[in-house]
MARLO-672375 format. One record per residue (C-alpha): x, y, z. Coordinates in steps of 0.1 Angstrom, whole numbers, plus 5000, padded with zeros to 4 digits. Layout:
<atoms>
atom px = X; py = Y; pz = Z $
...
</atoms>
This chain:
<atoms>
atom px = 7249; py = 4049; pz = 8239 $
atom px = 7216; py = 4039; pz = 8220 $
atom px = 7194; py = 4022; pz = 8247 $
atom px = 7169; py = 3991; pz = 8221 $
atom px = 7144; py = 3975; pz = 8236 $
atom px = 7146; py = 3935; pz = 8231 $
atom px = 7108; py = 3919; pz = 8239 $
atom px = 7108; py = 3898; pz = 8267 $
atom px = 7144; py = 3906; pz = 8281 $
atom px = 7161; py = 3937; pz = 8297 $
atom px = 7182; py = 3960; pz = 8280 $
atom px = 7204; py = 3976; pz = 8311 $
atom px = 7223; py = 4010; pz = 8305 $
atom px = 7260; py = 4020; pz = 8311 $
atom px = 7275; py = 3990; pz = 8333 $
atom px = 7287; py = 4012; pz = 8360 $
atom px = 7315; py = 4003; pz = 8389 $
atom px = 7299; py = 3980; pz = 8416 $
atom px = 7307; py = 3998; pz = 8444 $
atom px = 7346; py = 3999; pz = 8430 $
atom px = 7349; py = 3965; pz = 8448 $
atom px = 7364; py = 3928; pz = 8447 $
atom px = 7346; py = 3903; pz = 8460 $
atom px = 7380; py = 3878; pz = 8446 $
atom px = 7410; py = 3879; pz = 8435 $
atom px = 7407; py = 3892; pz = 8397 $
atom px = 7389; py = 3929; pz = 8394 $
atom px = 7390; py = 3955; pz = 8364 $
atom px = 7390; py = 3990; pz = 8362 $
atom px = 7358; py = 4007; pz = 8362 $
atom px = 7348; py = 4041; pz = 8341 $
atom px = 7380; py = 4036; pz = 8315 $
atom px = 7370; py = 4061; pz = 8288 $
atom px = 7340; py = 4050; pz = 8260 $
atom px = 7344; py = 4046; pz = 8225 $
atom px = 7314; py = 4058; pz = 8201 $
atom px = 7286; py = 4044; pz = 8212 $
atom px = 7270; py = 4047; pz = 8175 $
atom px = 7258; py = 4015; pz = 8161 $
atom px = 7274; py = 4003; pz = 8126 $
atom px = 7268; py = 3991; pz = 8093 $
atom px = 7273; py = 3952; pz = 8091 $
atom px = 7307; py = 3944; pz = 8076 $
atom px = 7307; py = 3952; pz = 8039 $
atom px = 7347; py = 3949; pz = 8035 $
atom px = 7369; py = 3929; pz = 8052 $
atom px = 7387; py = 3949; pz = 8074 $
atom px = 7348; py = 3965; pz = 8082 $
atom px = 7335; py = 3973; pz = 8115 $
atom px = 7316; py = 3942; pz = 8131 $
atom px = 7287; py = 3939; pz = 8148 $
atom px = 7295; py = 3914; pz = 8176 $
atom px = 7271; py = 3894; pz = 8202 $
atom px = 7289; py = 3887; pz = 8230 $
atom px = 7273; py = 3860; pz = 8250 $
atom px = 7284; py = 3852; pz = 8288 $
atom px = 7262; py = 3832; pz = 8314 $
atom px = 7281; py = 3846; pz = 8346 $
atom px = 7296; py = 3880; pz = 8342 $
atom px = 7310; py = 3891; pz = 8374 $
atom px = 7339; py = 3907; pz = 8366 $
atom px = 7347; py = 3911; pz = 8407 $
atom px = 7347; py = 3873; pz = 8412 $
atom px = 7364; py = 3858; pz = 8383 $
atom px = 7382; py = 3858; pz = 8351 $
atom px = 7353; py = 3851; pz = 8330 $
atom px = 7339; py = 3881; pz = 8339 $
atom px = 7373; py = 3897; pz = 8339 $
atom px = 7376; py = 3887; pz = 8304 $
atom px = 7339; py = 3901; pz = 8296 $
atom px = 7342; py = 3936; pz = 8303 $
atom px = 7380; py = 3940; pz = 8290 $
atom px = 7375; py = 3922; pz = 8255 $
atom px = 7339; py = 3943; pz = 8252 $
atom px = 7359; py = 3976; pz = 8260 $
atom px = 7390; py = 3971; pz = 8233 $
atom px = 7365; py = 3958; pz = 8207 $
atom px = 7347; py = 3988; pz = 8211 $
atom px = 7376; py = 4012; pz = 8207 $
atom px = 7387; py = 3995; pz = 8178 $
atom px = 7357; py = 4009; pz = 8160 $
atom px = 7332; py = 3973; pz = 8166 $
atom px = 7299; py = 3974; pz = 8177 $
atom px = 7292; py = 3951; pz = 8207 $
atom px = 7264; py = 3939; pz = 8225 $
atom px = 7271; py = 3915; pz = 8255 $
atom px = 7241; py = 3893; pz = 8265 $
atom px = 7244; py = 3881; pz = 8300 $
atom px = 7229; py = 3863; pz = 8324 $
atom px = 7229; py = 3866; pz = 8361 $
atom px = 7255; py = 3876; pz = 8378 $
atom px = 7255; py = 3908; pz = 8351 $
atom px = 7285; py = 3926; pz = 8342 $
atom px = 7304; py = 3957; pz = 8348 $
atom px = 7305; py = 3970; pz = 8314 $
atom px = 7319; py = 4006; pz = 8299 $
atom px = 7288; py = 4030; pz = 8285 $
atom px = 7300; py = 4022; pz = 8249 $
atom px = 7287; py = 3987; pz = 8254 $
atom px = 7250; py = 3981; pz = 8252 $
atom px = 7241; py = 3953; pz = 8278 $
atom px = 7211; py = 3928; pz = 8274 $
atom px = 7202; py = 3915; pz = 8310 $
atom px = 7186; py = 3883; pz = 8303 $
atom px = 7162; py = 3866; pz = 8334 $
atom px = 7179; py = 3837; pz = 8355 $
atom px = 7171; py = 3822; pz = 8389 $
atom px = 7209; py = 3824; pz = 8397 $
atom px = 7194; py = 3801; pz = 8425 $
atom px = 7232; py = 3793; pz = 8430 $
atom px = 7241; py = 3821; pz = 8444 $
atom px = 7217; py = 3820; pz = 8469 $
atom px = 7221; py = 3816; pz = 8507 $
atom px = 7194; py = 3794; pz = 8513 $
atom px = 7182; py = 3774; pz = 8478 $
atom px = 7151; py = 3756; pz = 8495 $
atom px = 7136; py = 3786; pz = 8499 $
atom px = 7150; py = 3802; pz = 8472 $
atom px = 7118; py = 3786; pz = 8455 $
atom px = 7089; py = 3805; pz = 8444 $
atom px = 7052; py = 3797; pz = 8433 $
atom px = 7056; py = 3811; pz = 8399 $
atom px = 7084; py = 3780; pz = 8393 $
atom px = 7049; py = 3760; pz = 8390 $
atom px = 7042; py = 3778; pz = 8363 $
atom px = 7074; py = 3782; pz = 8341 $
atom px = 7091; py = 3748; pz = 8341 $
atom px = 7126; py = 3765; pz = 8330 $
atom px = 7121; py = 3781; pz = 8364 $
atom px = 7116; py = 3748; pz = 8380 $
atom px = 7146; py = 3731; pz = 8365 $
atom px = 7172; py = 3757; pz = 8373 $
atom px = 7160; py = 3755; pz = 8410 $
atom px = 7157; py = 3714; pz = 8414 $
atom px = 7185; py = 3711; pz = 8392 $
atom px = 7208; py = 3734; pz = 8420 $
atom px = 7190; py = 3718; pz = 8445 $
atom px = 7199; py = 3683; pz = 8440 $
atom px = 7232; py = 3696; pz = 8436 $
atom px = 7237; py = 3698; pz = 8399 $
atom px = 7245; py = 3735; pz = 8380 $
atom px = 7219; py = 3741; pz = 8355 $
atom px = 7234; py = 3782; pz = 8347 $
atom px = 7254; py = 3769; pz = 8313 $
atom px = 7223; py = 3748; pz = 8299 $
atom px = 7196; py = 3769; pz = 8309 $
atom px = 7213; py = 3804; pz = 8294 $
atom px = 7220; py = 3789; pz = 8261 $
atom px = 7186; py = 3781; pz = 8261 $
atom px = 7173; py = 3822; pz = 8268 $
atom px = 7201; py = 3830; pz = 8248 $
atom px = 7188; py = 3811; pz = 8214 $
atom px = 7152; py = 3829; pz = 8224 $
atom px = 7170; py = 3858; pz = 8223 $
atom px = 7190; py = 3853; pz = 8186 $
atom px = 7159; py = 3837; pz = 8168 $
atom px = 7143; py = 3875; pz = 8174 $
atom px = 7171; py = 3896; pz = 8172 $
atom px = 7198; py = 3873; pz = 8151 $
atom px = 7200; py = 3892; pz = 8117 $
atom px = 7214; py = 3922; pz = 8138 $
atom px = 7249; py = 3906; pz = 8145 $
atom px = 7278; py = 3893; pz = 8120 $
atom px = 7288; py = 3869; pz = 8146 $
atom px = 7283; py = 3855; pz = 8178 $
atom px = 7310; py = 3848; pz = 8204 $
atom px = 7303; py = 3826; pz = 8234 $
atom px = 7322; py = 3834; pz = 8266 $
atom px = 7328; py = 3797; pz = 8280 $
atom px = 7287; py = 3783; pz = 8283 $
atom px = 7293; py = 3759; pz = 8254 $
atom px = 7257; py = 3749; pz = 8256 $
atom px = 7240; py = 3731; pz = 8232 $
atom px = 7222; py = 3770; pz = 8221 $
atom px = 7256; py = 3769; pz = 8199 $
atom px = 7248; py = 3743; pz = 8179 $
atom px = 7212; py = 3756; pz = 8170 $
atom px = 7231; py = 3787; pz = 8160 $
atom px = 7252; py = 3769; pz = 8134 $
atom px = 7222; py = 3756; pz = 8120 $
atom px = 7204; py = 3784; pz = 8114 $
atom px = 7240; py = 3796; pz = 8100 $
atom px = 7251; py = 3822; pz = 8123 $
atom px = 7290; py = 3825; pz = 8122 $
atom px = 7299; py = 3816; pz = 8162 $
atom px = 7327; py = 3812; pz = 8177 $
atom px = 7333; py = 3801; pz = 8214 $
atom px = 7360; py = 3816; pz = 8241 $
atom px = 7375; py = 3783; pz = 8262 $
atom px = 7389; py = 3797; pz = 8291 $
atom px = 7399; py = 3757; pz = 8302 $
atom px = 7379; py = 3728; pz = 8301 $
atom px = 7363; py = 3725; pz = 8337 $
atom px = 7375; py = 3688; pz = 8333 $
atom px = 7403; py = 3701; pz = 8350 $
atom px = 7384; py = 3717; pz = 8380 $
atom px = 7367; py = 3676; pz = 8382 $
atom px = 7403; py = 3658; pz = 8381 $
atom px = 7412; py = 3676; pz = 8410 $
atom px = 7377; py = 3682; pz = 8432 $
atom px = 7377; py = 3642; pz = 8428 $
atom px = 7413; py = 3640; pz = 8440 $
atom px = 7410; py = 3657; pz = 8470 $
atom px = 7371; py = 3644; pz = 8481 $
atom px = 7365; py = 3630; pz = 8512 $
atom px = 7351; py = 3600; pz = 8507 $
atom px = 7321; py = 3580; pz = 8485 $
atom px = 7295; py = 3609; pz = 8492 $
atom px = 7314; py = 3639; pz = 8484 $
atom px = 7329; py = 3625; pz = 8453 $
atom px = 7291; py = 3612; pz = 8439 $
atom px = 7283; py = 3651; pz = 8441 $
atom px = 7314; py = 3662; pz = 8429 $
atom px = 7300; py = 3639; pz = 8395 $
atom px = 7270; py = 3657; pz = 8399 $
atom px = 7278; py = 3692; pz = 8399 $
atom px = 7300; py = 3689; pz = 8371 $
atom px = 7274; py = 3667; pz = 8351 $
atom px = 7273; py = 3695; pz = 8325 $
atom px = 7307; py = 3689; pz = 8311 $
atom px = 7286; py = 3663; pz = 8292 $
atom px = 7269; py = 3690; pz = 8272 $
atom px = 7302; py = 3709; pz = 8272 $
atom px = 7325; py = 3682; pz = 8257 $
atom px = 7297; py = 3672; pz = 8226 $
atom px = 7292; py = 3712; pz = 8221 $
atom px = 7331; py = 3716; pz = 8219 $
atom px = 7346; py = 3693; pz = 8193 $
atom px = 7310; py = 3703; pz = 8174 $
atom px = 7327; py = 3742; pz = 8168 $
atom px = 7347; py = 3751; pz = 8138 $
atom px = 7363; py = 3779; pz = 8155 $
atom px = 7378; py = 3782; pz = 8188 $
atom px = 7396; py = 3806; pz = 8210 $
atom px = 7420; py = 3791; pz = 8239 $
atom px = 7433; py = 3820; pz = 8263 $
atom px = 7467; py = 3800; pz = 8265 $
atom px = 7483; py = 3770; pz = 8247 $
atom px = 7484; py = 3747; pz = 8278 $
atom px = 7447; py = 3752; pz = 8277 $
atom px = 7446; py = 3746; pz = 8239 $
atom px = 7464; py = 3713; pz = 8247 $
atom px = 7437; py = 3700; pz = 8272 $
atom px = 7412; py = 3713; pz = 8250 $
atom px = 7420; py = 3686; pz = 8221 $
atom px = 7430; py = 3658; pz = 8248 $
atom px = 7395; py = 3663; pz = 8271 $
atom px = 7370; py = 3674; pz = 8250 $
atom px = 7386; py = 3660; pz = 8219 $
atom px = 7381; py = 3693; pz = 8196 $
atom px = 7402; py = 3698; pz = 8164 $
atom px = 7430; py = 3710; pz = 8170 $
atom px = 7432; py = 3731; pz = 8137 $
atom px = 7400; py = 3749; pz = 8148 $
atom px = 7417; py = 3764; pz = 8179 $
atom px = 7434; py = 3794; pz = 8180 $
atom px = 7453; py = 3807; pz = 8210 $
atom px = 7446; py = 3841; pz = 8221 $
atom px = 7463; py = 3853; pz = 8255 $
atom px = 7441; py = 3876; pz = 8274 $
atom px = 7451; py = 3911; pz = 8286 $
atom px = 7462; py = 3931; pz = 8319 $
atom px = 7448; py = 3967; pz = 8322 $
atom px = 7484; py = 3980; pz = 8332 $
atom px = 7470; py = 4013; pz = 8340 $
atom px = 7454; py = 4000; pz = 8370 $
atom px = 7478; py = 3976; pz = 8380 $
atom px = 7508; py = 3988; pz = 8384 $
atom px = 7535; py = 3998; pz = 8405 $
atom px = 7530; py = 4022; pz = 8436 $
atom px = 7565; py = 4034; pz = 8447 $
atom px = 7543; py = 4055; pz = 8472 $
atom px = 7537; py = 4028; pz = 8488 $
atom px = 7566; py = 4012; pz = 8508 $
atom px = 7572; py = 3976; pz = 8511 $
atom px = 7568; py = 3952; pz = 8539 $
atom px = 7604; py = 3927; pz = 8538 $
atom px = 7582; py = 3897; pz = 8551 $
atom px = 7551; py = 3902; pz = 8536 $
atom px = 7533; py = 3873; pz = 8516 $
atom px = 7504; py = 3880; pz = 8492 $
atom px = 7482; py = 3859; pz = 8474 $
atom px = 7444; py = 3858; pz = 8463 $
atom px = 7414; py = 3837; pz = 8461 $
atom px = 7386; py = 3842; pz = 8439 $
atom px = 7371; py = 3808; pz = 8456 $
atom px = 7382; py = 3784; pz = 8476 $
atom px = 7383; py = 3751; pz = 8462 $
atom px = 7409; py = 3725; pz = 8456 $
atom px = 7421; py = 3735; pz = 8426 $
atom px = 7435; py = 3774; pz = 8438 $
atom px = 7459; py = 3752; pz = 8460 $
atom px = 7452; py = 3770; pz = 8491 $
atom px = 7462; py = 3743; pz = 8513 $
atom px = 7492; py = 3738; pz = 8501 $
atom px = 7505; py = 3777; pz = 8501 $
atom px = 7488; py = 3777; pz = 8542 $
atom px = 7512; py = 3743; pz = 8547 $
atom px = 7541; py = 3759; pz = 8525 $
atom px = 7536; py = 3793; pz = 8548 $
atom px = 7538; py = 3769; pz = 8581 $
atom px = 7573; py = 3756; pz = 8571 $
atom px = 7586; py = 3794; pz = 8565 $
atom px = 7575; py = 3808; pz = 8595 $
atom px = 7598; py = 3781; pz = 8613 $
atom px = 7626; py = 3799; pz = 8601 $
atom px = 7613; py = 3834; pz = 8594 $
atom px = 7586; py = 3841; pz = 8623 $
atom px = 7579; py = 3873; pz = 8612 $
atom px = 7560; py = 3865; pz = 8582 $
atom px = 7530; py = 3874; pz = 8576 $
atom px = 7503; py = 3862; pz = 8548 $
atom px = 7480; py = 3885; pz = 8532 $
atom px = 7449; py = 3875; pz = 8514 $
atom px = 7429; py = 3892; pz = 8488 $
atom px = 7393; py = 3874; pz = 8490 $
atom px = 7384; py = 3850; pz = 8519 $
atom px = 7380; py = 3809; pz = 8526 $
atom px = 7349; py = 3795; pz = 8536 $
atom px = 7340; py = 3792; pz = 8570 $
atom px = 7345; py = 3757; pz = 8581 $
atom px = 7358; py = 3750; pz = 8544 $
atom px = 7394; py = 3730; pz = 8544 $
atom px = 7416; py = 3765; pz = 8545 $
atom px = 7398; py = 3775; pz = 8574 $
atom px = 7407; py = 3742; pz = 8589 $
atom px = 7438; py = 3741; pz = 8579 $
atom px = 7444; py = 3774; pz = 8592 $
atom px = 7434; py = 3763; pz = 8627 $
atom px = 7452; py = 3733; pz = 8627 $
atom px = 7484; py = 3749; pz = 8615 $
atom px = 7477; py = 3778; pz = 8645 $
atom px = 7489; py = 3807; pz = 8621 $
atom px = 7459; py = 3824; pz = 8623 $
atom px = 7475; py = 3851; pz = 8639 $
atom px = 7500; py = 3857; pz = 8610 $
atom px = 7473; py = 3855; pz = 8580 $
atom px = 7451; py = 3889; pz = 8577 $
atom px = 7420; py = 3886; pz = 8549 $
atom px = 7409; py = 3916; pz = 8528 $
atom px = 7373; py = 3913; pz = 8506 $
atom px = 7350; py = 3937; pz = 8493 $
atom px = 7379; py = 3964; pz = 8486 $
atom px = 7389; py = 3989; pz = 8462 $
atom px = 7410; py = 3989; pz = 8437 $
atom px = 7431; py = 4013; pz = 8449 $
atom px = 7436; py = 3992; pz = 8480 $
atom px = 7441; py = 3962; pz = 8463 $
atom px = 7470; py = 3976; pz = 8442 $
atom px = 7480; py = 3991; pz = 8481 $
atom px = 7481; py = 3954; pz = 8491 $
atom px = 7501; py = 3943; pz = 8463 $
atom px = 7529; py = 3972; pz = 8464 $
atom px = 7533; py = 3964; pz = 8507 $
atom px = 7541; py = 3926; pz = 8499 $
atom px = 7575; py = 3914; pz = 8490 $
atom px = 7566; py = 3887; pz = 8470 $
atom px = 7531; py = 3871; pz = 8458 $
atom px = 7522; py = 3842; pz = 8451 $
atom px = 7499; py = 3819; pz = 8435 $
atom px = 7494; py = 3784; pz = 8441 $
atom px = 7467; py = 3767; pz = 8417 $
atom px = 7471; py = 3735; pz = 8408 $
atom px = 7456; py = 3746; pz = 8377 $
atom px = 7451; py = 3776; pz = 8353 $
atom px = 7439; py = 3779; pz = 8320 $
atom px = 7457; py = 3818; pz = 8320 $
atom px = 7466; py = 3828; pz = 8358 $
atom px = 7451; py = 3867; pz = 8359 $
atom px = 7467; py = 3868; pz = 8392 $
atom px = 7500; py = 3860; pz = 8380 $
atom px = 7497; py = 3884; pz = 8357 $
atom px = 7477; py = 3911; pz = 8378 $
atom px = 7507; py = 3908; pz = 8408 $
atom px = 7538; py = 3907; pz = 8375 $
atom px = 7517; py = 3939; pz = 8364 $
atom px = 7522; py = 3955; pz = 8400 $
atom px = 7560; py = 3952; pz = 8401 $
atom px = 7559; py = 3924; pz = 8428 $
atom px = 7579; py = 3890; pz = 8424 $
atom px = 7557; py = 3861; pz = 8423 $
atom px = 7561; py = 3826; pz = 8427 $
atom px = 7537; py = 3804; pz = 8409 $
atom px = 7532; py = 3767; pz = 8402 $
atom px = 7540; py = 3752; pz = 8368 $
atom px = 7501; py = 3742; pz = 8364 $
atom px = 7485; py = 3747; pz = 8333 $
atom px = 7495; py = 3779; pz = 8318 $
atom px = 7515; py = 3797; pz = 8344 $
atom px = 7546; py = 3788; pz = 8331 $
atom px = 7534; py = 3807; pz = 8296 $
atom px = 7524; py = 3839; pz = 8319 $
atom px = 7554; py = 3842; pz = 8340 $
atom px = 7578; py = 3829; pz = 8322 $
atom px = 7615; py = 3839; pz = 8329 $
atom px = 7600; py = 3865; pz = 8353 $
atom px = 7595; py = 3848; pz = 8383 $
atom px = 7601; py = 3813; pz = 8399 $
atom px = 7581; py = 3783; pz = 8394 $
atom px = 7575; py = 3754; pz = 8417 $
atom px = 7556; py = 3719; pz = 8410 $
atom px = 7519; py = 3719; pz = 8422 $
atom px = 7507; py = 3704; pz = 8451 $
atom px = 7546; py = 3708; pz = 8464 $
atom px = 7547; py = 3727; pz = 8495 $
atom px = 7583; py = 3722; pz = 8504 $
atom px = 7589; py = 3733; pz = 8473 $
atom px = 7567; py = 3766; pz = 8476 $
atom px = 7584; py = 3773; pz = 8514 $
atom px = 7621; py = 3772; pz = 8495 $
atom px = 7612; py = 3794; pz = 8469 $
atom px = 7592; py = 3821; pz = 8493 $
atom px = 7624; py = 3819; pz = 8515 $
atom px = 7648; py = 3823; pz = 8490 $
atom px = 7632; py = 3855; pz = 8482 $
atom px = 7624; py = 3869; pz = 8513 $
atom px = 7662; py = 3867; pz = 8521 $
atom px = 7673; py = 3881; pz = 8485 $
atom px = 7663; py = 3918; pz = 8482 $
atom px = 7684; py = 3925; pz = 8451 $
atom px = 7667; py = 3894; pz = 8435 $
atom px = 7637; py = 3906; pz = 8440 $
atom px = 7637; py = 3936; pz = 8428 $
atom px = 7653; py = 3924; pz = 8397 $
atom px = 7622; py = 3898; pz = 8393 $
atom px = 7597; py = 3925; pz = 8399 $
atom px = 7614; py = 3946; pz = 8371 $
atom px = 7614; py = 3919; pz = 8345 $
atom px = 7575; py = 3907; pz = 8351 $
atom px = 7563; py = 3943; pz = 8353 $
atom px = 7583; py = 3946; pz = 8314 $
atom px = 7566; py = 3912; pz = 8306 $
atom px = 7535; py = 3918; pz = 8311 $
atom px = 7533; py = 3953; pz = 8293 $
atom px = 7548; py = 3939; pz = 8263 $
atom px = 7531; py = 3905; pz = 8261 $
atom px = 7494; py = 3907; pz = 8276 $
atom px = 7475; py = 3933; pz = 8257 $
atom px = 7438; py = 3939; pz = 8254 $
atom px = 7443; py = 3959; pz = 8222 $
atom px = 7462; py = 3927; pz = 8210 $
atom px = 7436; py = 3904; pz = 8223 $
atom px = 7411; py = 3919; pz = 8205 $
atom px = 7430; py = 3925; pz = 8174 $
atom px = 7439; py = 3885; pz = 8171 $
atom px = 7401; py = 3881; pz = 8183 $
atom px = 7387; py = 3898; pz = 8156 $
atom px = 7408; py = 3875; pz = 8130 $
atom px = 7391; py = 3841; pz = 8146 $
atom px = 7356; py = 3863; pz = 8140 $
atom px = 7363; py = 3871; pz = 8099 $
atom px = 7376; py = 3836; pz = 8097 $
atom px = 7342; py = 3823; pz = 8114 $
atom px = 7323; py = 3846; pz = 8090 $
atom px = 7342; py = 3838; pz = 8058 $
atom px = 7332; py = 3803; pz = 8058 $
atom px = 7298; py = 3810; pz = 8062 $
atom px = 7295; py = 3835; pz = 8029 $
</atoms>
């Protein structure tokens, strides 16, 4: 890898494995082998190496699929011969050592156990400082806005280097500068977080929590006016192409849908491992309304009435004194629920292999990695027909309505009882999602949006 040093930001080396742990419920593999790290020559033919900018606020990749998305896409782009470049803000990524990584500076102040004194005197002095911490403070999140503005710093130095620039989800106004100053860009829309509103304001408790639910998602102001501004798009799934056009109002003819990827090697079946006939699985990469946790604890109630030996696994954890805590303790089935954060990989696919079925109960997804993560392992899953979970699963598992948790406690029985069905099920997703979700493909079809982004700049 050829380390460059950028003036005023940090270039990191090799992303290595954070500890080989998962903080939530979507993880990828660490230390997959590295393509040549050699930089290229910009495109001079069209089916030419690229040099690509990948720009990504929050990179995570052990608590969420953005960062998920990230590090996979970064990987099979480089194997396909591209040079990439991921520009990040805090949380960084996990990269491979083919991928150079430029760690730009962030408060990350939401992150932060304690934000009032998260504050330091230098803020006085640096109002972009200041903002991100009052902004978080007064309960707004500043991380989209205040990136794209580093991020522009960043390209009005070090632009000319890159054929095109691909935003991973900040649509911040940084974008638009970028088209004026013609740079080919194109933006990833993992869903519009106008979803994540719709259901936070559903399920607030009152006047007060649903003024800060308006607050904290204030940005999908900047979001929406970025969006339908683009020329081209990428949608990880056609439901979330379809609430793309109807929220943010974009073009429909600039969106192109582009599945993401499993890394099969890692999840996969593990017939070393035997199963557990009454064991539940799910994950949570955060607990808020719209993963549906309440309604899987409610739907996991109503089976243990007829199956008491039932037991609940879970991948991640719930907030303490959140509403799946409470819900927990008002259920009393605490004793039947066991939570697992901060393991390995190898553990995790452990988990997944013991459970009979898994199951995943968001309201909402714009792709479902879980889904596709527990198809990947072998395991029947049961899913809600929210956003695009029906697109992921498909004939390979059962679907229930959202929010349904009769419907949920059927559909977990049903299985529980029906060994032969399940095996069957865990057959067919495995075969799905082999031969649908690949990175290879993702980045293939990703590459296309990128000429076509280029092309109408020339």
């Amino acid at each position: 890898m050829v380390l460059r040093q950028f003036p005023g930001h940090r270039l990191a080396g090799p992303g290595l494995s954070l500890a080989e742990s998962v903080a939530g419920a979507s993880g990828s593999a660490p230390g997959a082998a590295a393509a040549d790290s050699t930089p290229v020559a910009s495109a001079t033919t069209p089916d030419g190496p690229l040099r690509v900018c990948l720009l990504s606020y929050r990179s995570d990749p052990y608590s969420g699929g953005q960062g998920v998305y990230v590090k996979y896409l970064s990987r099979a782009l480089a194997r396909r011969g591209h040079d990439v470049t991921v520009v990040s803000g805090k949380p960084y990524p996990d990269l491979d050592p083919a991928i150079d990584l430029v760690e730009l500076p962030g408060e990350n102040v939401v992150d932060a156990e304690d934000r009032l004194r998260a504050f330091q005197l230098e803020y006085l002095r640096e109002p972009a400082k200041l903002f991100e911490w009052a902004s978080v403070l007064t309960g707004g999140f500043p991380d989209p806005y205040a990136f794209g503005r580093r991020a522009v710093e960043f390209l009005e130095d070090r632009g000319d280097e890159f054929d095109v620039v691909h935003d991973n989800q900040s649509l911040c106004y940084g974008l638009l500068d970028l088209l004026e100053r013609d740079l080919p860009t194109v933006a990833t829309i993992h869903h519009p977080i106008t979803a994540d509103r719709e259901i936070a304001l559903d399920h607030a408790d009152g006047l007060t929590e649903s003024l800060f639910v308006r607050r904290w998602y204030r940005f999908l102001r900047m979001q929406k006016r970025v969006a339908r501004q683009l020329p081209h798009v990428i949608s990880v799934s056609a439901a979330t192409k379809a609430r793309t056009v109807a929220d943010f109002g974009v073009d429909p003819a600039s969106i192109s849908v582009v599945h993401n990827g499993i890394d099969t090697d890692l999840f996969r079946p593990r017939p070393d491992v035997p199963e557990r006939s009454n064991r539940i699985m799910t994950t949570v990469s955060a607990d808020v309304p719209l993963k549906g946790a309440r309604y899987l604890l409610e739907a996991f109630a109503k089976l243990r009435d007829s199956n008491p030996d039932a037991e609940l696994v879970v991948v991640g954890e719930f907030d303490e004194g959140g509403t799946a805590a409470t819900t927990i303790e008002e259920l009393g089935v605490a004793d039947a629920i066991a939570t697992h954060s901060e393991i390995s990989y190898d553990r995790m696919t452990e988990l997944y292999a013991s459970a009979a079925i898994a199951v995943v109960p968001s309201l909402y997804e714009g792709f479902g990695l879980p889904a596709a993560e527990a198809m990947a392992c072998g395991v029947p899953t049961v899913a809600t027909t929210g956003g695009a979970l029906p697109e992921v699963v498909g004939e390979a598992g059962r679907l229930v309505p959202p929010g349904d948790a009769d419907a949920l406690a059927t559909a977990m029985d049903e299985l529980l009882e029906s060994p032969g069905v399940r095996e069957r099920l865990g057959d067919r997703a495995r075969e799905r999602v082999t031969r649908t979700f690949d990175w290879d493909r993702t980045a293939r079809q990703t590459v296309d949006t990128y000429r076509q982004a280029i092309d109408a700049h020339r």
